[in-house]
N, C-alpha and C positions, 0 to 999 in steps of 0.2 A: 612175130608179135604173139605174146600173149594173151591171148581174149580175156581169158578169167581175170586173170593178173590184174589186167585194166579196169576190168568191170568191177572185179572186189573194189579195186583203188582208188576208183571215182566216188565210192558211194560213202569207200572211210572217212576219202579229201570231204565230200561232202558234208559229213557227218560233223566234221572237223572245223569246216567253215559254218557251217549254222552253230556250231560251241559258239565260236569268236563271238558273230554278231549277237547273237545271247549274250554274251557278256558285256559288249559295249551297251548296251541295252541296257542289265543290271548297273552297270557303273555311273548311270545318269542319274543314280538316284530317283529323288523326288520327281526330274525333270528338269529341263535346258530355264523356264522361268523361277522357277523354284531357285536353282541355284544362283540366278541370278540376282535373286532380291537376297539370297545368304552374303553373296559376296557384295552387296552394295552397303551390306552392315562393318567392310571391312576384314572381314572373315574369311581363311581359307576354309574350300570344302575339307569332307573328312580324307577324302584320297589325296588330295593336295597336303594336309598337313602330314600322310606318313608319306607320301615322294618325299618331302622339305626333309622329314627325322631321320629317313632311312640311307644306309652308306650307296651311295650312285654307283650301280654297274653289280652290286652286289647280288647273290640269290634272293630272289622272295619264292614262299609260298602261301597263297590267299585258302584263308578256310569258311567254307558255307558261303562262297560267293551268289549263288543261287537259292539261301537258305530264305523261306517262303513267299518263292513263287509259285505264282497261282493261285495262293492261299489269301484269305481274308478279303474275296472280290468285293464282298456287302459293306466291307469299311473301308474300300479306294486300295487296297493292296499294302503292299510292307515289301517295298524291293531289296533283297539280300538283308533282310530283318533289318531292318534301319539300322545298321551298324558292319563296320569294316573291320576287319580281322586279318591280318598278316604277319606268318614267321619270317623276322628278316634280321639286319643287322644294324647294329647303332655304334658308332665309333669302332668297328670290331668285334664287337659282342652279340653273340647271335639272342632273340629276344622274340617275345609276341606285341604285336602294336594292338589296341582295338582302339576305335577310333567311332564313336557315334556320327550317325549322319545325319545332321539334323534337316536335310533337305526333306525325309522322309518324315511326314506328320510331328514336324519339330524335334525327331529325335527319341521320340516316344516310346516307349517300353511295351512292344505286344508280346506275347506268350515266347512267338520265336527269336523275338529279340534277347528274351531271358537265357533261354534255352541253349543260344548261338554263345552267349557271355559265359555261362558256363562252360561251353565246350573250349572256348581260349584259355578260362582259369584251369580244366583240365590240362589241355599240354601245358601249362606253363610247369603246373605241378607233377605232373607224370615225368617232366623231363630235367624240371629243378631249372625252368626258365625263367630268367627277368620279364617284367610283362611290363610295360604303358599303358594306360588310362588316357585318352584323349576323351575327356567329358564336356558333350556339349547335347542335352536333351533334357526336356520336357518333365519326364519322368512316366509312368505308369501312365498305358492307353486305359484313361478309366473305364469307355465302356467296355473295355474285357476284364476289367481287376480280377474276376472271380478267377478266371484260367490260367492270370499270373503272381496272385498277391500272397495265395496260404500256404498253396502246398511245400511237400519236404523239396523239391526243384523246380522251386517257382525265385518270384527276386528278390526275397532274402538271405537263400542263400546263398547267393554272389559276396555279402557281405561274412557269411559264418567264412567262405572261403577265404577270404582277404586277412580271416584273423586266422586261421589255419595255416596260410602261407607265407605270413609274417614271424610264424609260429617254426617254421621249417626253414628258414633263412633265406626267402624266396625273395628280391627285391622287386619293390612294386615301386614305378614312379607316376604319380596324377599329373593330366593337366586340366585346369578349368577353363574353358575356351568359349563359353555359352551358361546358358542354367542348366544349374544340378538341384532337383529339388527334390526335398521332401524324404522319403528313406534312400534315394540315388543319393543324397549328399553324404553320407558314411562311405561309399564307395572312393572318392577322393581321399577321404579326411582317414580312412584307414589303413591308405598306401604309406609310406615308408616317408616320401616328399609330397605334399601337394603345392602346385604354382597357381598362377592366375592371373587371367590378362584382363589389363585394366578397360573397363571402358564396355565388354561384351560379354567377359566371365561372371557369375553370380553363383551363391549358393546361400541356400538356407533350407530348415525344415518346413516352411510356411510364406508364400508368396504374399507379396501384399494386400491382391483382395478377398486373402482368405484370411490374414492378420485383423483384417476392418471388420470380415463379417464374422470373427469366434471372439476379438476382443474391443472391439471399437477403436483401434488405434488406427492412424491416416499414415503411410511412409510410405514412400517409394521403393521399389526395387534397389536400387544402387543405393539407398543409406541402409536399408534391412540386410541385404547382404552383399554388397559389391567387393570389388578387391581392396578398395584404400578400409574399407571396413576392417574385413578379415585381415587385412595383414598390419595393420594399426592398432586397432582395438583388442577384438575376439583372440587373435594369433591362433585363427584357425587353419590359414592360409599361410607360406613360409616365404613366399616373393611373387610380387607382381609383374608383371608386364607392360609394356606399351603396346605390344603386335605379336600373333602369333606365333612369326618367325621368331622373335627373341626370346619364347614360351618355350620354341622347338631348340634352340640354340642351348641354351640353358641345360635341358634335359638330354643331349649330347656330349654336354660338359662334363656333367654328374658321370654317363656310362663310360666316359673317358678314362676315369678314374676308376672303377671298380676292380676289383681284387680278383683273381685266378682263380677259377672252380676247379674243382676236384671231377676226373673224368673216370668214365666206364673203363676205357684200356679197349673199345673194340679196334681191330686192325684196319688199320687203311695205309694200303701205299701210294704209289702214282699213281693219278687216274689216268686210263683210257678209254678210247672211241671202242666202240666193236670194230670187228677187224670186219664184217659183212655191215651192210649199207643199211642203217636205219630206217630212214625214207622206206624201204621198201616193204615193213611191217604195214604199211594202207593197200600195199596189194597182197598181200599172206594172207589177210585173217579175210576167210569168206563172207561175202554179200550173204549170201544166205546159212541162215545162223543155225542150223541142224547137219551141213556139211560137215564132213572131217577133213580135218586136217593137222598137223605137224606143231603142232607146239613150242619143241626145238627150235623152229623159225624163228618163233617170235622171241624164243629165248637167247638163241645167238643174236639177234640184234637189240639187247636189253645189257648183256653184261661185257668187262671190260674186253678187248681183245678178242671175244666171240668166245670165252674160255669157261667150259663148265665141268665139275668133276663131278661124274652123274657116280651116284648112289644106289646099289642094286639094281643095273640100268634093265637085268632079265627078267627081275620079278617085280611082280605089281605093278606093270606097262603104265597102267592109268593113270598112277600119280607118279610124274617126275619129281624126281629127288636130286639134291646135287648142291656143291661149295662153287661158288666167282666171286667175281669183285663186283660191285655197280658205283662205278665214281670213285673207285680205290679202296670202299669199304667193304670185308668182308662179310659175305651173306649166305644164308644158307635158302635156298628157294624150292618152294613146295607147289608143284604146278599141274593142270589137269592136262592130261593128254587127251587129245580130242581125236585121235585117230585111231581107229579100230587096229588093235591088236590078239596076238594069241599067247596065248598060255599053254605050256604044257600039261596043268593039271586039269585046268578048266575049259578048255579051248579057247573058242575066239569069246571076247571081249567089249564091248560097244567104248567109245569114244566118250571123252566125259560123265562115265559113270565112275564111282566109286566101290568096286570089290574087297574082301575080305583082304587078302592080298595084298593090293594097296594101301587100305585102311594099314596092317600091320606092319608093313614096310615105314611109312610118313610118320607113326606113331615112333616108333625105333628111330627116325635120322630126329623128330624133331628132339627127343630126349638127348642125341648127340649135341645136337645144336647149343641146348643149355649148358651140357657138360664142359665143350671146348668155346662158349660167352661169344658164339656168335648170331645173331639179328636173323632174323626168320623175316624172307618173303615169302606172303602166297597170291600167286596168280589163279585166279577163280575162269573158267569156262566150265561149270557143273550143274549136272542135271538131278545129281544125287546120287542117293544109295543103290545099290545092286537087288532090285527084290526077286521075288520066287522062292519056290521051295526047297528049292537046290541051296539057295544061298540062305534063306532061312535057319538052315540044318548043317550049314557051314556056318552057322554063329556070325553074321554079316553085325549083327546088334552089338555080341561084343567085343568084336573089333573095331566096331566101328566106335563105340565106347571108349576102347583105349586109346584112339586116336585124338578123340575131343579132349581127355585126362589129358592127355600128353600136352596137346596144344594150350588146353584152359589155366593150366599148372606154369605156364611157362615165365621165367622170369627173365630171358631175354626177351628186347622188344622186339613188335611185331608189326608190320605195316602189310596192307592187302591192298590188290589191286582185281576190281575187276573187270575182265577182260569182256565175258562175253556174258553166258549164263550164268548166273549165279541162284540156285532155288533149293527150296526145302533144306533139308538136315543138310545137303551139300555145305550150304551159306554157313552154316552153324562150324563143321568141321573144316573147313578152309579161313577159321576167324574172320567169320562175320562180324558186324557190328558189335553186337553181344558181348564178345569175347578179347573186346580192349586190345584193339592194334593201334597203337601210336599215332597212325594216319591211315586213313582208309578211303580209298580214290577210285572213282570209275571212268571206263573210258566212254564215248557216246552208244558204241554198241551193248555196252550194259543192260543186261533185264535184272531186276532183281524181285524175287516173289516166292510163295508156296511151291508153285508149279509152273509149266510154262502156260502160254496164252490159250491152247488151245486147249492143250487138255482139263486147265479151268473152266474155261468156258464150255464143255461139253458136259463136265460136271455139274456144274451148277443150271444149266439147261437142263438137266436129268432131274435133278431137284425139283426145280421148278414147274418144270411141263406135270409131275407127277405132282404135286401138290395140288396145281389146277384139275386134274384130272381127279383126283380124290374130292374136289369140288363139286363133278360133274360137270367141269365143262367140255368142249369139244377143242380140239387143237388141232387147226388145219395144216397143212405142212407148209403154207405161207405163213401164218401166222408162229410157228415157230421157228422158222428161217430169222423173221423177224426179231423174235424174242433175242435165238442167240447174237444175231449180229448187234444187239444194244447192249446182251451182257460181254458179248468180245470187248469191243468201243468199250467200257466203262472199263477194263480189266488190262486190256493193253497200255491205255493212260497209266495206270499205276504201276506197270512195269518199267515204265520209263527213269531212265539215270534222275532226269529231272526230279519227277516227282520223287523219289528217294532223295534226291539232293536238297529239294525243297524242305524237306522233312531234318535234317543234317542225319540222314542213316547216312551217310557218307559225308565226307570233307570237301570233297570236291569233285568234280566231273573235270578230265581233263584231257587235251590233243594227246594221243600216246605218244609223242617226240616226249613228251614232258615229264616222264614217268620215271627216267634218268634223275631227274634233278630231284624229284618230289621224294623219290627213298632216300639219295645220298642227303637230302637238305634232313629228311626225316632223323636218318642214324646220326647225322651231328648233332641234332638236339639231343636224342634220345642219351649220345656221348656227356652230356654235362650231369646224366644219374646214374652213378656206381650202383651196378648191382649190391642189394644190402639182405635181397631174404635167397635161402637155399632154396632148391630146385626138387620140390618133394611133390608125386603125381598121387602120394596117398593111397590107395586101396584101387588097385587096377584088374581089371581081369585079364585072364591069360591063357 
């Protein structure tokens, strides 16, 4: 028996099983009454209507499932931004679904609702994806208008994007399933088709008792904007409904039909299994997150057949380099090594830091990477740069420069995963959010921040205790015990996968079994956008 093995194992499972129930959690929406008064309207909820659209048994990938939790306690919350987000497939056609949940505050548009909406018009567009509209909300949470209504990425332009991506040949298809009011009704009405089901869809710029109190006229909802309206009169709407299902039926018809895109050309052959036992990545990766260890672990149980064709495997230890498959798809994967090694120019090495050496090695394969169009993963357990003056005076800066050039220039796509640590310049030079990876996924053991926990938190204790003290107070060594363990607590929260996930600096927090799917499901989207700009890193040092 192996002690560690187990003990790491139990705490990943764990880690793993609190994901899940977190998610069943997020997936209730508003809650168990809430959805029940949606569905006595005759309504599927918003999860129920992309199960009904989506091909059964097919891949999904859900983005921002967790996007602001925790946030908004003073307004009753916004579970998974009142809106549903998944790549999946529609008659064969791989696509983004967004689907409003109107169990959430009827559906209602808070800041990260916008936010989240933009991030599905980005893959849709970044990959030259068909996207759905499932529109059933409210519109604009007015008491926050200010933090969603003006700015350059707030919720207009959801709409500048809609005429951008009709503009690029992007197929968008609406459905009105609930109300769309007020500037959310251009969201439909600027997709490619909008439908609308009769009976519980509506749309207009102006609700009825806002119609009574700007012009004194008296009308109802369903003659000001219903569907026998719109698709009789107005012909703002293109076919109605009876039922959701026939809304969903319809808009599977339409992708039945659609025409062949034009693809990337990335390689993919047969997929396989690793040839070493996945499952056993929750006892690899250590319980305790400063240990070293093997990376290669984690990497032969991630790619096809266990098969990796490492790149410079003598130099620059710290960051693995190397060609496999994941899912059959060609990849090039850029990964921290978290085990202390040596060097023969520089000796031994720490685990998860980033040296000159490496920094110039990962620079060099990722520019190979563009050369021969294939997909860059980078797996993140990074503490950062190399500092001192040793390294100083080795030019760590611009090497470490040319690495970022390399990676920020890159016009293959780029998906990250991070595994453990993820901080400072590290986050930045392993394409971080920042630096537009296609999909960007953490697993539960995720930190991500400036620094780690503690050595923020001793920082800023140093701050602080001297500020008071330039006050002249006294600081007893209880009372700054105190101090730091409230700025730990306050500093730790925010390392957490969550609250990044809350935020969508990530796409998703996911069981690492799922990490397989979430690239290969990635490089098939990313496969429907032919590379179209050359591959120029522009002025590099050297």
């Amino acid at each position: 028996m192996n002690v560690e093995f187990n003990r790491n194992e139990d705490q990943l499972k764990q880690l793993s099983f609190n994901l899940s129930q977190k998610f069943q959690k997020v997936a209730l929406g508003g809650g168990e009454k809430r959805i029940a008064a949606h569905k006595a309207k005759g309504k599927l909820t918003a999860r129920e209507r992309i199960e009904y659209l989506l091909d059964e048994g097919a891949a999904q990938v859900e983005i921002g499932a967790f996007a602001g939790d925790g946030m908004y306690k003073e307004e009753g919350g916004c579970p998974g931004g009142g809106v549903v987000v998944i790549i999946g497939y529609v008659a064969g056609r791989q696509c983004v679904v967004v689907a409003n949940d109107a169990t959430v505050k009827a559906g209602a548009w808070f800041p990260i609702t916008a936010k989240k909406n933009l991030r599905a018009q980005e893959i849709s567009i970044e990959n030259k994806l068909p996207i759905i509209y499932l529109v059933d909300s409210a519109g604009v949470y007015l008491p926050m208008q200010d933090e969603i209504f003006p700015d350059k990425e707030h919720f207009g332009r959801i709409f500048r994007n809609n005429a951008v991506m009709s503009s690029m040949g992007i197929v968008q298809i609406s459905a009105i399933m609930g109300p769309c009011v007020a500037g959310g009704a251009y969201l439909p009405i600027m997709s490619d088709e909008a439908m609308i089901v009769n009976g519980t869809g509506s749309v207009f710029l102006a609700g009825s008792y806002l119609v009574k109190s700007a012009i004194g006229e008296s009308i109802d909802n369903e003659a000001l904007g219903g569907a026998s309206m719109h698709c009789e009169i107005s012909g703002v709407t293109d076919n109605k409904f009876d039922s959701d299902a026939e809304c969903l039926d319809h808009i599977r018809a339409i992708f039945d039909k659609l025409g062949a895109h034009p693809t990337a050309g990335f390689s993919r052959t047969e997929p396989a299994k690793p040839a070493q036992d996945e499952q056993e990545i929750y006892g690899l990766l250590p319980a305790d997150r400063v240990k070293p260890y093997d990376m290669m672990d984690i990497i032969n149980r991630l790619v096809d057949n266990s098969e990796f064709e490492a790149y410079k495997p003598d130099y620059g230890q710290t960051l693995l380099c190397g060609l496999a498959r994941i899912d059959g798809w060609a990849v090039g994967i850029v990964a921290n090594q978290r085990k202390i090694v040596k060097s023969k120019k520089t000796g031994m090495q720490m685990g998860g830091v980033i040296y000159s050496d490496s920094a110039d090695k990962a620079a060099r394969f990722i520019m190979n990477c563009n050369q021969k169009r294939i997909p860059l993963v980078f797996l993140h357990d990074v503490s950062g740069f190399m500092v001192g003056s040793q390294s100083e005076q080795g030019g760590i800066i611009k090497d470490g420069a040319k690495m970022v050039n390399a990676m920020a220039n890159s016009v293959v796509p780029k998906f990250t995963v991070i595994v453990g640590n993820s901080y400072g310049a590290g986050n930045y030079a392993m394409c971080g959010k920042a630096y537009d990876p296609r999909l960007i996924v953490a697993w539960p053991t995720a930190q991500l921040a400036v620094m780690s926990g503690a050595a923020a938190a001793n920082t800023l204790l140093q701050i602080q205790v001297a500020s008071l003290k330039a006050k002249g107070e006294v600081i007893t060594p209880e009372a700054e015990k105190e101090l730091l363990d409230r700025i730990k607590a306050r500093y730790e929260e925010q390392l957490s996968p969550y609250y990044a996930a809350a935020r969508l600096w990530v796409d998703a927090v996911i069981d690492p079994l799922e990490t397989r799917k979430v690239i290969s499901e990635g490089i098939a989207a990313a496969n429907h956008a032919p590379i179209e700009k050359a591959y120029n890193v522009g002025v590099i040092q050297v």
